[in-house]
C-alpha positions as CSV (number, residue, x, y, z in Angstrom):
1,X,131.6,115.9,104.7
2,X,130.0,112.3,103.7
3,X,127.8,113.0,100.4
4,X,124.7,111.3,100.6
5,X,125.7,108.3,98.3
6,X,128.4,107.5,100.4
7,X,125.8,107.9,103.8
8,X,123.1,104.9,101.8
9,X,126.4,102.7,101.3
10,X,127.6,102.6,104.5
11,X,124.2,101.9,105.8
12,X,122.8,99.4,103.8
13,X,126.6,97.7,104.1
14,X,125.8,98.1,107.8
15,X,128.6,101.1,109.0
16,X,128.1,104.0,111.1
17,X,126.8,107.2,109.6
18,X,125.9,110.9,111.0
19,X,122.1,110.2,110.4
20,X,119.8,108.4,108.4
21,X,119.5,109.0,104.6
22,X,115.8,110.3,103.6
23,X,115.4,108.6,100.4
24,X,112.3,107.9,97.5
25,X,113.5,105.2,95.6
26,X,111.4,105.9,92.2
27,X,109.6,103.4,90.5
28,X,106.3,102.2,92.5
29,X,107.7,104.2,95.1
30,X,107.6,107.3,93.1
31,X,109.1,110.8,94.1
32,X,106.8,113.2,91.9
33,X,104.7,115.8,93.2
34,X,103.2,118.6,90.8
35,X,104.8,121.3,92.4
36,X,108.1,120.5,91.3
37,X,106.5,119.7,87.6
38,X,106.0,123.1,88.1
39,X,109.2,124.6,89.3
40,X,111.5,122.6,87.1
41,X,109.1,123.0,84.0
42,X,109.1,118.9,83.3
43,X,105.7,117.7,83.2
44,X,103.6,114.2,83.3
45,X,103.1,112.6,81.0
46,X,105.6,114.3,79.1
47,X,108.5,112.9,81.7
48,X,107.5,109.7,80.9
49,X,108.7,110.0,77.4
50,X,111.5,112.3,77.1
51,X,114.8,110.8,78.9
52,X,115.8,115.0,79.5
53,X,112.6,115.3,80.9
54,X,112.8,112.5,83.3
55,X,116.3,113.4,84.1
56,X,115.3,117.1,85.1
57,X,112.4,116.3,87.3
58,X,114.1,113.9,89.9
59,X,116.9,115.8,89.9
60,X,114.6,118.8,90.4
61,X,113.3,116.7,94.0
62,X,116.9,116.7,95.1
63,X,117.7,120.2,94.2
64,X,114.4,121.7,95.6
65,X,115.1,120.2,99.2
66,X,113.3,117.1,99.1
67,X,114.7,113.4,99.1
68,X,118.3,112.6,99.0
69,X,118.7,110.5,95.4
70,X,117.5,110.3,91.8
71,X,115.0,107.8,90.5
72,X,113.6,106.7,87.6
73,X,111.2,105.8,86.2
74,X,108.0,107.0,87.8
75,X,105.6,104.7,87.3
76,X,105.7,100.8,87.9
77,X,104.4,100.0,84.3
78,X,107.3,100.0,82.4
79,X,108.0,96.3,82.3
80,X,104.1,95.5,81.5
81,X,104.0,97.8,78.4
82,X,107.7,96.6,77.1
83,X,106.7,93.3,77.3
84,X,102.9,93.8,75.3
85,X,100.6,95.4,77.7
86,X,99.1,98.8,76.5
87,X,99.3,101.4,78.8
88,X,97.5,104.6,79.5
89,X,100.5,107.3,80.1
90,X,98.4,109.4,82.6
91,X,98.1,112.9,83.6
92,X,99.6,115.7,85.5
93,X,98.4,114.5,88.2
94,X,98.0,110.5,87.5
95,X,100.2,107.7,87.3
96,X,100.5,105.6,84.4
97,X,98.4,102.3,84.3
98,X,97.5,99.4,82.5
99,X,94.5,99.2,80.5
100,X,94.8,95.9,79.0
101,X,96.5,92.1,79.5
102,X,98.3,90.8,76.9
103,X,97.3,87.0,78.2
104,X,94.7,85.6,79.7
105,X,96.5,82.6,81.7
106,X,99.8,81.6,82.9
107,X,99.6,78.7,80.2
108,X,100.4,81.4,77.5
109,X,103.1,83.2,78.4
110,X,104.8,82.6,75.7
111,X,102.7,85.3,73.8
112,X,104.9,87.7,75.8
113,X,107.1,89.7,74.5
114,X,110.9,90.5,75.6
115,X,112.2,93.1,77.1
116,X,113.9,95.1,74.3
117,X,116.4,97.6,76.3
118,X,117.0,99.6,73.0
119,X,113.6,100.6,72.4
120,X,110.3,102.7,74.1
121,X,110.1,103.8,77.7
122,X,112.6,101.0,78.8
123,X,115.0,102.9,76.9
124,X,114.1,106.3,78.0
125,X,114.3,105.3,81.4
126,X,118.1,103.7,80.6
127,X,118.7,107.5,78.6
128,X,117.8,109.3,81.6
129,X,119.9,107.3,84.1
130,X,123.1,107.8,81.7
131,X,122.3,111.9,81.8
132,X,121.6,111.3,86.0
133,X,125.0,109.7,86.7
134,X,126.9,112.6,85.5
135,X,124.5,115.7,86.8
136,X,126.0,115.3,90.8
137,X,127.8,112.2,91.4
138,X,127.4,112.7,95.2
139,X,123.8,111.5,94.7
140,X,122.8,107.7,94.9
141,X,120.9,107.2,91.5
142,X,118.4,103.8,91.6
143,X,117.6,101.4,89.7
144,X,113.7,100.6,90.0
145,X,112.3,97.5,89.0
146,X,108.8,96.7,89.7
147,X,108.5,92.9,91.4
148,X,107.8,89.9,89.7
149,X,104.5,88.8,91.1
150,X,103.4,92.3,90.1
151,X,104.8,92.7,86.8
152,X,103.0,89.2,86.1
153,X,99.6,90.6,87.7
154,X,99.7,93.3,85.0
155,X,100.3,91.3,82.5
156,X,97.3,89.2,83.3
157,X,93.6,89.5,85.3
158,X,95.3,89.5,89.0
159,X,92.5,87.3,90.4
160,X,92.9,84.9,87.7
161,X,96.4,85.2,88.4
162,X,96.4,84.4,92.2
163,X,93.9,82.0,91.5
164,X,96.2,79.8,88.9
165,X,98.9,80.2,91.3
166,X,97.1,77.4,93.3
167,X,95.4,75.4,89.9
168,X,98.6,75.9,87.5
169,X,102.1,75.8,89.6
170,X,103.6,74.1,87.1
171,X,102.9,76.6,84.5
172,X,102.8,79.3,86.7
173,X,106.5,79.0,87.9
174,X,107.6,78.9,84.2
175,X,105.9,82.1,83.6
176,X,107.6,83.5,87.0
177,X,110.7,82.2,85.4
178,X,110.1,84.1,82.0
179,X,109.4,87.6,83.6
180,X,112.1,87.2,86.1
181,X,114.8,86.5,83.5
182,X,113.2,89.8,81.6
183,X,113.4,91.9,85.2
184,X,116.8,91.0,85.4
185,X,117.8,91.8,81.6
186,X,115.8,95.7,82.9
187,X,117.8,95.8,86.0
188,X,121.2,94.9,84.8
189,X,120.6,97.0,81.7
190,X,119.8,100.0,84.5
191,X,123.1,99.2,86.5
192,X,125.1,99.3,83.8
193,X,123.8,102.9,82.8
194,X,124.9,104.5,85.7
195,X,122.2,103.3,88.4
196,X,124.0,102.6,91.8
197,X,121.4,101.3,93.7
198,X,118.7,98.3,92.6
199,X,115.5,98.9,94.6
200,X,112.4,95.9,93.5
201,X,108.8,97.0,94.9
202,X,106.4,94.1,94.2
203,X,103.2,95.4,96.2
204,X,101.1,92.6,95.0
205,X,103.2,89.8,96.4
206,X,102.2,90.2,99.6
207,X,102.0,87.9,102.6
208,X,98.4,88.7,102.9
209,X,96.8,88.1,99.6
210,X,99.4,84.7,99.3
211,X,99.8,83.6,102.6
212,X,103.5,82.0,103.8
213,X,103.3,78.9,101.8
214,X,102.9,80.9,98.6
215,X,105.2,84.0,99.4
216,X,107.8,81.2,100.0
217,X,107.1,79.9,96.6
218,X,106.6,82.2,94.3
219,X,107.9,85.5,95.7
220,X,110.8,84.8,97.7
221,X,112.9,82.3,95.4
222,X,111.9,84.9,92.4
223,X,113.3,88.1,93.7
224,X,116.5,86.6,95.5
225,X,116.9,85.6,92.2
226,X,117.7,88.9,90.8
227,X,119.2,90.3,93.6
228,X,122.2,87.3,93.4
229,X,122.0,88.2,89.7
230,X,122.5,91.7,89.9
231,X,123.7,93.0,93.7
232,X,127.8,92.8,92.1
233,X,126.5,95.6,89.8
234,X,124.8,98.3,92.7
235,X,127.7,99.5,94.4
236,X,125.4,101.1,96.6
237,X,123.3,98.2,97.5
238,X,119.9,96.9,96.8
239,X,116.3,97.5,98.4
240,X,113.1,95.0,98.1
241,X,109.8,96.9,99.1
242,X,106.9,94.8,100.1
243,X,103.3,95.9,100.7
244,X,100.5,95.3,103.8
245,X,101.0,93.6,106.9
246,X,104.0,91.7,107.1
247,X,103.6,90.0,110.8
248,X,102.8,86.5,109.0
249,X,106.0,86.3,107.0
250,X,108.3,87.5,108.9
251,X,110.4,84.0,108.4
252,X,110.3,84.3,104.9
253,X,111.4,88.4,104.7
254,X,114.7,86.8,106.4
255,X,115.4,84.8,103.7
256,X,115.7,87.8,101.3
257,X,119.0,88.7,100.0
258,X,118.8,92.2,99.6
259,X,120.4,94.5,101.9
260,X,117.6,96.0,102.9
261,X,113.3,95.8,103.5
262,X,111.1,98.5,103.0
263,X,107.4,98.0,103.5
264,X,104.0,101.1,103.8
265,X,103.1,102.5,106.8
266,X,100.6,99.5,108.2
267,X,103.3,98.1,109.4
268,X,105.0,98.5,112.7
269,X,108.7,99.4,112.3
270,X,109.2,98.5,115.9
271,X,108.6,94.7,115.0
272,X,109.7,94.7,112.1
273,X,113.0,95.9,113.3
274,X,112.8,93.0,116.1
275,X,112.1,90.1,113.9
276,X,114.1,90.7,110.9
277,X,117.6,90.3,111.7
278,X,120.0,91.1,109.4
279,X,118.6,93.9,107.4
280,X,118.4,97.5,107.0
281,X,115.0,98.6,108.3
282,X,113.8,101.3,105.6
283,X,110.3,103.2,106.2
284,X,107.7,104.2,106.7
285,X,106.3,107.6,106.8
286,X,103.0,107.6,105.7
287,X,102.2,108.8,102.6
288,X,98.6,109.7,103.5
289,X,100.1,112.0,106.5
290,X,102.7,113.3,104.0
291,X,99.6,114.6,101.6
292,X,97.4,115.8,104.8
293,X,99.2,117.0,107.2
294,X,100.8,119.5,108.5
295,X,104.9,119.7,108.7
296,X,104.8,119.4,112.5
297,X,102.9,116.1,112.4
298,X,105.5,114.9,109.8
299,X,108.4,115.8,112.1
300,X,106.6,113.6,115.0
301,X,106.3,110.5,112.4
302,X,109.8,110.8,111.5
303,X,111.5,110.9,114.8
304,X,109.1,108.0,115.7
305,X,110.1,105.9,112.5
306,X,113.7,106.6,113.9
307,X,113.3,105.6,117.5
308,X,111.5,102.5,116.7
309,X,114.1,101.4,114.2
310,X,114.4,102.9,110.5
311,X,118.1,103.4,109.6
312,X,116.8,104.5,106.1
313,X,114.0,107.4,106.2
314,X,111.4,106.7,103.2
315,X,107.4,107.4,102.5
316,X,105.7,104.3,102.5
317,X,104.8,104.4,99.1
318,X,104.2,106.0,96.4
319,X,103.8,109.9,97.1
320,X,100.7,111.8,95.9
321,X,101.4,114.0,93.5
322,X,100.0,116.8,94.9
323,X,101.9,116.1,98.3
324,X,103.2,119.8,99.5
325,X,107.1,120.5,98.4
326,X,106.8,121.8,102.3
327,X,105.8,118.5,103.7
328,X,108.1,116.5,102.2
329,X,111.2,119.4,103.4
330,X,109.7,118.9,106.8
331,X,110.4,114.5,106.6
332,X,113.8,115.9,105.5
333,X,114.7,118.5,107.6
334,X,113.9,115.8,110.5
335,X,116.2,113.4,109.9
336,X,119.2,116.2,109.0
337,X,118.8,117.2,112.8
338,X,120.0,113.7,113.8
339,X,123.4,115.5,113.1
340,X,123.2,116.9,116.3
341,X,122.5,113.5,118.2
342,X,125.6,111.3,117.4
343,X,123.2,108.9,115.4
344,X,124.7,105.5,114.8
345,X,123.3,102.3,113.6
């Protein structure tokens, strides 16, 4: 029987599978919901700081019935903090954030600090993975790493960010440059613990707040860039997640080199799926329906994701933690019935 690490390799390397995968990556996209917190007895923030902690909770999602890998970590400010952003840890029920930037403008990103992979919550993350690859090696575990354009927005005022974009390219590609090389020091360190799969969410560089011209320039170049400098380390393969509507960058998605695009639930799958060749369509249950409604209405949205073209089943997002352990059974228990209908890519 194919486990379900071996079902995400063959279809993000483009083979013919039983049925979809139904996956969460972690990171931005995180898996957590409270009533697992409860079940396993690991608990935000806690989770955030004890590598056992973290280990136990997303491998209490798998075991509970609900999506079909580990992830870690569960927040996307990781990076931000390791590299001099402080950073409120949250609640049981809240995600951690960013409560202060480190700079003020791309011209002084040299006040940044490095990525240290020996020390704080880049190295509990790297603690939990090593305990993960050795709980149930029949389960993908990913790498999450949150997106350059978005690690820089929380390292600095967004708006002034987007805006120096436009006044500052010069110095604004050497910051990209600077956080990219500190992503891919993260990611590789991450791979090399045990991570099989490399997932990158970067919600804030999106075709709609950039437009092409600047998605081309300072989001595409900047995540292909990790993906060629890490993919020979995910055996599994590797996942970028981009936000809003994608319709007016469609070109430039096809230029990614990651085996697969994932993208939230305002997005069609349907055209996604007919203008971006050449990659796994991953999506896009909403994670709105997955918090309000009822498991019927979930089992709808997932056979419709299917039909119109998702060869990896995923929320959109980032789940609510107080999503229902029952909802997100019913997204799974949709796409394990494609068993039953010869599903092939």
């Amino acid at each position: 029987m194919i486990t379900p690490k071996e079902r995400l390799k063959c279809v993000l390397k483009g083979e013919k599978v039983d049925r979809p995968p139904c996956i969460c990556p972690g990171g931005m996209m995180n898996m957590v919901i409270e009533e697992v917190m409860d079940l396993t007895g690991s608990h935000w923030p806690k989770a955030h700081t004890d590598p056992q902690l973290m280990a136990k909770l997303t491998q209490g999602i798998y075991e509970n019935g609900a999506f079909e890998n580990f992830g870690v970590p569960f927040c996307m400010t990781v990076e931000a903090e390791a590299m001099g952003a402080p950073v409120f840890l949250g609640t049981k029920v809240n995600e951690p954030r960013v409560i202060a930037y480190p700079i003020d403008s791309v011209t002084q990103w040299r006040k940044l600090r490095n990525i240290d992979v020996t020390k704080g919550r880049i190295k509990v993350t790297l603690d939990a993975i090593k305990i993960l690859k050795d709980r149930d090696p029949s389960v993908p575990v990913v790498a999450n790493l949150t997106g350059p354009v978005s690690l820089a927005s929380s390292l600095m005022e967004p708006i002034n960010y987007y805006k120096e974009l436009r006044k500052k390219p010069r110095e604004a590609h050497e910051m990209m440059a600077y956080v990219t090389e500190n992503l891919i020091a993260f990611g590789k360190a991450q791979l090399e613990a045990g991570a099989n799969v490399l997932t990158i969410s970067d919600p804030s560089g999106t075709g709609e707040i950039l437009g092409p011209k600047m998605f081309r320039e300072f989001v595409v170049p900047y995540l292909n860039k990790i993906i060629d400098a890490l993919k020979h380390l995910a055996e599994v393969g590797t996942i970028i997640h981009i936000c809003g509507r994608l319709k007016s960058i469609y070109k430039e998605l096809n230029c990614l080199s990651s085996d697969a695009i994932s993208f939230d639930s305002i997005t069609s799958v349907k055209q996604v799926a007919e203008n971006v060749k050449g990659k796994v369509i991953m999506g896009n249950v909403s994670t709105f329906a997955l918090e309000n409604s009822d498991a019927d209405h979930i089992k709808t949205t997932v056979k419709n994701c299917m039909k119109n073209g998702a060869e990896i089943l995923s929320p959109a997002c980032g789940i609510g933690p107080r999503t229902s352990l029952k909802n997100i059974r019913a997204m799974v228990q949709a796409v394990k019935e494609c068993e039953d209908k010869s599903f092939q890519l």
